[in-house]
N, C-alpha and C positions, 0 to 999 in steps of 0.2 A: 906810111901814109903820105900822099901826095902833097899835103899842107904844111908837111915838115922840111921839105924843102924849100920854102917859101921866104925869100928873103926877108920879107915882116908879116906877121901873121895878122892880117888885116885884111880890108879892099883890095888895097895897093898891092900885097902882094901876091893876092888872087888874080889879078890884072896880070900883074908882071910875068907871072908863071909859065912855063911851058902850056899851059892847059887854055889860057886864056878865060879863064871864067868870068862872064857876065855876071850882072846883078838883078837876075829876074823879079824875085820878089816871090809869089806863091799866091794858091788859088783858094780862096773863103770858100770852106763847105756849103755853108748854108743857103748862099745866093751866087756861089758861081763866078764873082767877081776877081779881076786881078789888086791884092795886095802888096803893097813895101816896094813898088815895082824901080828901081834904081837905089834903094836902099842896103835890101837884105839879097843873099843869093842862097838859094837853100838849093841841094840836090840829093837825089837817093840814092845810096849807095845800093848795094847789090841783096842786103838780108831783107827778107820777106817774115813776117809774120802775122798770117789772116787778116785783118784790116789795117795792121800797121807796118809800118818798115823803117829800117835806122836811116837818117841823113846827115848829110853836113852841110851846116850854115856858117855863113860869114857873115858882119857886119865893117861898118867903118874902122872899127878897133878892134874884133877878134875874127878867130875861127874858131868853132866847137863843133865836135861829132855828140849825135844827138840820138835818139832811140827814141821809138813809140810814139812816132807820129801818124797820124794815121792815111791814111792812102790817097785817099780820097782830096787830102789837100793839092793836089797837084804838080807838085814840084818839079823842077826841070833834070835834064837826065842827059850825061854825057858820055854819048858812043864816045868810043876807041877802037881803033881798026889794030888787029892785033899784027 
C-alpha cells in the first residue's frame, strides 16, 4: 500500500509522498455540493462493488482504507501512467 511508505501517516505525509496527494474533500450525494474541501482527501481505489467501491482517506492525523462507500460520493481518482 502506497500509505505505508509515507514518512508519517497523516496530511503531511500524503503531501510529502511521491504521489503528491491533495486534499480534495468529496461530493455530498444529496445536493451535489463540494465537502471538507482542504481538509480530508478521500480517493477510490480500484474495487467496484454495484453502488459502492473501497477508498482511502486521509485527514490531518491519519490515513485509513475504507470500504462501502458509495459511489455516488464522488471522490477523486489518481491515474498512474504505467
Amino acid at each position: 500500500v502506497e500509505s505505508n511508505t509515507w514518512t508519517s501517516q497523516d496530511s503531511a505525509g500524503a503531501l510529502n509522498s511521491n504521489l503528491k496527494l491533495p486534499m480534495p474533500g468529496y461530493r455530498i450525494r444529496s445536493d451535489g455540493t463540494v465537502s471538507s474541501e482542504g481538509s480530508y482527501g478521500y480517493y477510490w481505489s480500484g474495487s467496484v462493488n454495484g453502488y459502492y467501491a473501497r477508498n482511502l482517506y486521509f485527514y490531518s492525523s491519519a490515513v485509513r482504507p475504507n470500504y462501502n462507500k458509495y459511489r455516488a460520493n464522488g471522490f477523486s481518482v489518481r491515474c498512474l501512467k504505467n
